[in-house]
Each structure stands twice: as structure tokens, then as C-alpha cells.
C-alpha positions as protocol buffer text, in pm:
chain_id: "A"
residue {
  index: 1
  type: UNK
  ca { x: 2333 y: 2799 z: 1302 }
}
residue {
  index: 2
  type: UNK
  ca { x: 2159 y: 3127 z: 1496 }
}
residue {
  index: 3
  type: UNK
  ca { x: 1931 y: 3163 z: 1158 }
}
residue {
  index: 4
  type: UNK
  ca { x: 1794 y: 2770 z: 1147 }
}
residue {
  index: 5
  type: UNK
  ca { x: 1754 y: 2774 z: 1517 }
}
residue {
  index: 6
  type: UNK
  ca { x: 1557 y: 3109 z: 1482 }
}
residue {
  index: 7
  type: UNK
  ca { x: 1385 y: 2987 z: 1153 }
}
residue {
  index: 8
  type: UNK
  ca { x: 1308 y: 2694 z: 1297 }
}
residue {
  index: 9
  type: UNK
  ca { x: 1061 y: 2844 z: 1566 }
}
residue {
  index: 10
  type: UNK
  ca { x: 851 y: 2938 z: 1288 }
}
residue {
  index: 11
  type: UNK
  ca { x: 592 y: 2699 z: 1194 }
}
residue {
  index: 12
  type: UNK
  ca { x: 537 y: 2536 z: 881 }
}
residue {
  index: 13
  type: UNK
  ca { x: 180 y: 2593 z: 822 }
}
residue {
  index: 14
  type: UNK
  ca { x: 227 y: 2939 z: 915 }
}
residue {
  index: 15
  type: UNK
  ca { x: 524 y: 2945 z: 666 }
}
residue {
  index: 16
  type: UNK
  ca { x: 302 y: 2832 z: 441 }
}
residue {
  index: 17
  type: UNK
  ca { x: 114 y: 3107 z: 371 }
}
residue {
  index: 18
  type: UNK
  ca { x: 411 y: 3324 z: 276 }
}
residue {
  index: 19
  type: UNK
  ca { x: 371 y: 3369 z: -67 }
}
residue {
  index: 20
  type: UNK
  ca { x: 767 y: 3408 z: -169 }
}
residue {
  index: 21
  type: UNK
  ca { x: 1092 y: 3392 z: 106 }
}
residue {
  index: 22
  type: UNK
  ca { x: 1434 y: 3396 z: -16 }
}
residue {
  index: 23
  type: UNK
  ca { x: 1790 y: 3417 z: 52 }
}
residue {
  index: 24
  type: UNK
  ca { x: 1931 y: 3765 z: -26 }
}
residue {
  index: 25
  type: UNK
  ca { x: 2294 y: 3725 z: -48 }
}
residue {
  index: 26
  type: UNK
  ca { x: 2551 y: 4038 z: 35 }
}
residue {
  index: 27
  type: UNK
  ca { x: 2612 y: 4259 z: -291 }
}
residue {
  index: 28
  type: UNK
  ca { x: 2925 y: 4191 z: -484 }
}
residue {
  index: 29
  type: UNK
  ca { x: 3163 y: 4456 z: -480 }
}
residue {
  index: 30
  type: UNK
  ca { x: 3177 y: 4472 z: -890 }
}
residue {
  index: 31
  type: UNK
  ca { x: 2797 y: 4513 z: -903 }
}
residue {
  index: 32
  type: UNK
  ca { x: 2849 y: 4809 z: -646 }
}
residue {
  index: 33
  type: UNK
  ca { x: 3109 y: 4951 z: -888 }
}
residue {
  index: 34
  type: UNK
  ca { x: 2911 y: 4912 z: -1179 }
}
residue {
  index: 35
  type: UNK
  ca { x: 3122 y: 4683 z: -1354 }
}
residue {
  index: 36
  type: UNK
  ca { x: 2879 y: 4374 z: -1327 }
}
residue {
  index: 37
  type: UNK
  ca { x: 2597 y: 4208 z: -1607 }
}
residue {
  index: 38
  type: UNK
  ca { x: 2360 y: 4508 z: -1761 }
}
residue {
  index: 39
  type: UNK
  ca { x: 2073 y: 4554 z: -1556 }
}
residue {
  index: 40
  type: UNK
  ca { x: 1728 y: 4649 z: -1625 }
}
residue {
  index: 41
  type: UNK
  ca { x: 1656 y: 5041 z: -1541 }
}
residue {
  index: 42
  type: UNK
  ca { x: 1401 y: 5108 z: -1264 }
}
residue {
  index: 43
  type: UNK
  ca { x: 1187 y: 5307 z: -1569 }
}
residue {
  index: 44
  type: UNK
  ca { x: 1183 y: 4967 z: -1758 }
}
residue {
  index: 45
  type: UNK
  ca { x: 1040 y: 4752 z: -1440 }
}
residue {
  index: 46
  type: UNK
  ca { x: 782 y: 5006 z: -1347 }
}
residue {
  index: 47
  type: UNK
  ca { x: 651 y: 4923 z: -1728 }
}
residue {
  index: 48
  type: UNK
  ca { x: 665 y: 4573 z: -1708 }
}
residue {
  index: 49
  type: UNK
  ca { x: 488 y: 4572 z: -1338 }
}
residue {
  index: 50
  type: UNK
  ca { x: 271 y: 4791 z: -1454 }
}
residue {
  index: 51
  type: UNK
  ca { x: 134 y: 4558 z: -1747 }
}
residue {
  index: 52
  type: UNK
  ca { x: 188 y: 4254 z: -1528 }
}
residue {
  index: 53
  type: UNK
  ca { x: -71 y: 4430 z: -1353 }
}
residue {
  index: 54
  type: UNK
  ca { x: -309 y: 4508 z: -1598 }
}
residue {
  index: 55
  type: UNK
  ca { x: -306 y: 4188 z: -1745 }
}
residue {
  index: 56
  type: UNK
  ca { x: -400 y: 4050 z: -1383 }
}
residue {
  index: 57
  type: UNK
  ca { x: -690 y: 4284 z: -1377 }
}
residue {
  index: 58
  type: UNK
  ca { x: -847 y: 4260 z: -1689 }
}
residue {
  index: 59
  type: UNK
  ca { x: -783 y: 3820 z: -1650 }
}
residue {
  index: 60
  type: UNK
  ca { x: -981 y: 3857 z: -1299 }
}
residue {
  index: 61
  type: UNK
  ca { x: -1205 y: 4143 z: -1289 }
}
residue {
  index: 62
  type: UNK
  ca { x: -1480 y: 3959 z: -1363 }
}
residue {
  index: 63
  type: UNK
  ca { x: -1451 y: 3761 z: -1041 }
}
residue {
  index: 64
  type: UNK
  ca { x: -1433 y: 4043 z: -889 }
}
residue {
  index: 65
  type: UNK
  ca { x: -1053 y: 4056 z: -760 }
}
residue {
  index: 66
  type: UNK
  ca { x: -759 y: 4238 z: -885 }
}
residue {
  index: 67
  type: UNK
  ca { x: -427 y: 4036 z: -826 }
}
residue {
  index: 68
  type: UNK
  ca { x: -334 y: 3676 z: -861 }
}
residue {
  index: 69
  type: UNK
  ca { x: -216 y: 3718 z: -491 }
}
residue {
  index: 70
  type: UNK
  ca { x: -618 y: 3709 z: -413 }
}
residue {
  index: 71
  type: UNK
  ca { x: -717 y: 3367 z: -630 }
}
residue {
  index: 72
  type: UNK
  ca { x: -939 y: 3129 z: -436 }
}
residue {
  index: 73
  type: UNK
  ca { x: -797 y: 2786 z: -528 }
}
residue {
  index: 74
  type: UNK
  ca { x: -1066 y: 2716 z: -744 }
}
residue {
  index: 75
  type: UNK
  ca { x: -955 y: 3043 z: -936 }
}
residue {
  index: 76
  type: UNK
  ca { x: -609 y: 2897 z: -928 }
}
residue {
  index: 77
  type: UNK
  ca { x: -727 y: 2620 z: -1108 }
}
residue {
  index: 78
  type: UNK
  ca { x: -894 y: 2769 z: -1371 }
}
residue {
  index: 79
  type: UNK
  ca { x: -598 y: 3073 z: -1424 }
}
residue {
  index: 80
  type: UNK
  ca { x: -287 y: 2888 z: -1381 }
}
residue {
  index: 81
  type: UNK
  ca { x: -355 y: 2554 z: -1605 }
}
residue {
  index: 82
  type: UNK
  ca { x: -55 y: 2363 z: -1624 }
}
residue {
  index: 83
  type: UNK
  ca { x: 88 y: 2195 z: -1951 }
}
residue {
  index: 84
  type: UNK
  ca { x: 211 y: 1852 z: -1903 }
}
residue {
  index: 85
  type: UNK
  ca { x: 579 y: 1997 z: -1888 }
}
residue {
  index: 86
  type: UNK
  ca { x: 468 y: 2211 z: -1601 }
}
residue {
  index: 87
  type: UNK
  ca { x: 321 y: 1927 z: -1418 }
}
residue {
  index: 88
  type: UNK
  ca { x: 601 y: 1712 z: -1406 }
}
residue {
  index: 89
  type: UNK
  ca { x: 804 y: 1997 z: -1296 }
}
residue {
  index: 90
  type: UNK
  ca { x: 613 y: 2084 z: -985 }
}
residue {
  index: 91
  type: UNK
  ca { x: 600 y: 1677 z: -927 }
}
residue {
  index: 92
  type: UNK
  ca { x: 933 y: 1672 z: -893 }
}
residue {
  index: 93
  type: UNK
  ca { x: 966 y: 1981 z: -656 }
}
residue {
  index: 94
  type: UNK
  ca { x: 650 y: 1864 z: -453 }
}
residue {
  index: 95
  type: UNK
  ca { x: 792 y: 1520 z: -372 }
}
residue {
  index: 96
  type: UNK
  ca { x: 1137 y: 1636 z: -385 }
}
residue {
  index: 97
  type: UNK
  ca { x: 1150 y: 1889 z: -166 }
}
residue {
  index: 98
  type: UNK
  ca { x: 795 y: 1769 z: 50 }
}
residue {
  index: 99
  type: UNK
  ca { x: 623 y: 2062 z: -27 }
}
residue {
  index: 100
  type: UNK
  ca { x: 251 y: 2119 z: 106 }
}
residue {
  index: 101
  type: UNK
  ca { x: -42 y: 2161 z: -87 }
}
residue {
  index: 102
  type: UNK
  ca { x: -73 y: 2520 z: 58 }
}
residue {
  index: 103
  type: UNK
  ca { x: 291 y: 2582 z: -92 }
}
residue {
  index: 104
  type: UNK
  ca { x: 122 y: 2415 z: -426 }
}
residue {
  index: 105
  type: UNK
  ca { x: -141 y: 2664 z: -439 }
}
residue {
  index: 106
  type: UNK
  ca { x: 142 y: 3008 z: -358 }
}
residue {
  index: 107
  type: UNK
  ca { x: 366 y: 2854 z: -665 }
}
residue {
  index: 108
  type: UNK
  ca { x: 116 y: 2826 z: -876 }
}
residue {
  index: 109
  type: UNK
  ca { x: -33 y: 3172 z: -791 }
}
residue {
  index: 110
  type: UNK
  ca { x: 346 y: 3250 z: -782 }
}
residue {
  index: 111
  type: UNK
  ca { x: 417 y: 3101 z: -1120 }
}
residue {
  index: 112
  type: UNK
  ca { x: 101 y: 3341 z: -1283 }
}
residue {
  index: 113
  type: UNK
  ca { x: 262 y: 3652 z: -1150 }
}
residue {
  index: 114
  type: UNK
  ca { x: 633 y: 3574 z: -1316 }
}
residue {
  index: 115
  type: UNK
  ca { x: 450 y: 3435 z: -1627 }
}
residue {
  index: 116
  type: UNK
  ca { x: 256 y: 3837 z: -1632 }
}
residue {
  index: 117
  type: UNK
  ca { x: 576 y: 4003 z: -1575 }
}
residue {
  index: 118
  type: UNK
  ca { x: 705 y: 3806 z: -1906 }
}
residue {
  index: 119
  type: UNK
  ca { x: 421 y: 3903 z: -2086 }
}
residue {
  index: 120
  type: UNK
  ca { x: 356 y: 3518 z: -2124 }
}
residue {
  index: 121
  type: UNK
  ca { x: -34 y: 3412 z: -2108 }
}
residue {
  index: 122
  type: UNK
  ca { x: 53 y: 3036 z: -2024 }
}
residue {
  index: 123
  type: UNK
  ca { x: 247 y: 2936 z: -1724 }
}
residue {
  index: 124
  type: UNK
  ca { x: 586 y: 2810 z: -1887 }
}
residue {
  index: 125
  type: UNK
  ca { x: 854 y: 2555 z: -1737 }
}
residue {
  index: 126
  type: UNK
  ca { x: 1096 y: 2852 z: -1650 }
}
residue {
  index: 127
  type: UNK
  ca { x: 836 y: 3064 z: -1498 }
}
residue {
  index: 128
  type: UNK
  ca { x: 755 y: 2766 z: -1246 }
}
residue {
  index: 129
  type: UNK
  ca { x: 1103 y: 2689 z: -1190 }
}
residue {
  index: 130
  type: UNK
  ca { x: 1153 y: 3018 z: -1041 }
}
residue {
  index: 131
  type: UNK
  ca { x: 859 y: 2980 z: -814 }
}
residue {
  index: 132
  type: UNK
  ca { x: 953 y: 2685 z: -674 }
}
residue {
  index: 133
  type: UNK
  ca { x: 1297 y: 2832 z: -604 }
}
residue {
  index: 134
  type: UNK
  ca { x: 1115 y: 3148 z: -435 }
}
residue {
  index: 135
  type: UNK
  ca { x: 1040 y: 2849 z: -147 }
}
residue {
  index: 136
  type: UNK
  ca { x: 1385 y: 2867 z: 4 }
}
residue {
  index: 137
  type: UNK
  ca { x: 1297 y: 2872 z: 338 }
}
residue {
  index: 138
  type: UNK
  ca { x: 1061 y: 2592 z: 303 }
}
residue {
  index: 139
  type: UNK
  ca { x: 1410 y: 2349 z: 252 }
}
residue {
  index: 140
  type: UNK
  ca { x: 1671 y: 2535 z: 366 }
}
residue {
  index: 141
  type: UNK
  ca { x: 1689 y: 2594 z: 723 }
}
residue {
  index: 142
  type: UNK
  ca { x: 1490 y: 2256 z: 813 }
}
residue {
  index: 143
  type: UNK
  ca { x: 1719 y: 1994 z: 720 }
}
């Protein structure tokens, strides 16, 4: 209750332009111990970030930005074409959930980034699926 009344002074468009807010739950005590799922090393991320990143640069540089975080929408647009999978997908979350077409614009830019990190060069079902759940706050605390 003290989190959605505090949440709840926030205001949606300015929620809006918050590219990513989730829930982090407390840490399991068998993760803690070790004895949880295998887990990717900190070495391994820092290679897939840092090819996530240079696909993003060599994708944009010629519009002169760096990171899918800095995509004008028409950029969006012409990067992060959906398939008609996709498109029903977001549907479904947009109407479900009453998204905005701000929050359409971070998923999608959203969607690019976790698409990079997979080494994927299309957008793919799963990769939007996780964006749209990366817009907790957007239907958790306001119903």
C-alpha cells in the first residue's frame, strides 16, 4: 500500500519516458548459497554488452548516434521493423495493458537492445515479450 500510494504521485507521462522499471524481488537464500540455476559469469556479459554495443554503433553511426536509447521515432521505425508475430504481440500488450504510444516507442527501442544482446538482427517474439514485461510499473501499482 505505502509503494502504490508513493508510485502513484508519479505521473504517467513522466513515467513514460522511463525506458525500463521493474520489480526486483529479495534474493533467495539458495541463490545466495550458490546452490541455485548456473549463471552467466560477469566476463561473459561484459562480451555480450560489449557486441550488443557494437552492433548498435555500426547499425546507427551513419545517423549520427550511437545507442538505440537515442532513436528518433522515425529511426525506430526504420531499426526495429516488426514481423507480423511481433505486431500482434505488442497489440495485445498495448490494448491489454493501455499502454501509451510513448511506452510503444521505449519497447520497441527496448525490444532492439535485448534483440543486440542475443546477437539477433530482427526483433523476435521473445525479445518483445521481455520488453513489454520491463513496463511493470506502468500496470502494477495503478490498478
Amino acid at each position: 500500500m505505502q509503494i502504490q500510494r508513493y508510485v502513484g504521485r508519479i505521473s504517467g507521462p513522466l513515467l513514460d519516458r522511463i525506458d525500463i522499471h521493474v520489480d526486483v524481488p529479495a534474493v533467495r537464500f539458495k541463490e545466495l548459497t550458490g546452490e541455485g540455476a548456473p549463471t552467466e559469469s560477469s566476463v561473459e556479459i561484459r562480451a555480450r554488452v560489449k557486441q550488443a554495443r557494437e552492433r548498435q554503433l555500426a547499425r546507427l553511426r551513419p545517423d549520427g548516434i550511437f545507442a538505440n536509447a537515442q532513436m528518433s521515432p522515425r529511426q525506430i521505425r526504420h531499426y526495429c521493423r516488426l514481423d507480423a508475430e511481433c505486431e500482434r504481440l505488442l497489440e495485445t500488450a498495448m490494448t491489454r495493458q493501455g499502454l501509451s504510444a510513448r511506452a510503444y516507442d521505449r519497447i520497441l527501442k527496448v525490444s532492439r537492445t535485448i534483440a543486440d544482446l542475443a546477437g539477433a538482427d530482427e526483433i523476435r517474439p521473445v525479445d518483445l515479450a521481455e520488453a513489454v514485461g520491463y513496463r511493470s510499473l506502468d500496470r502494477t501499482y495503478w490498478t
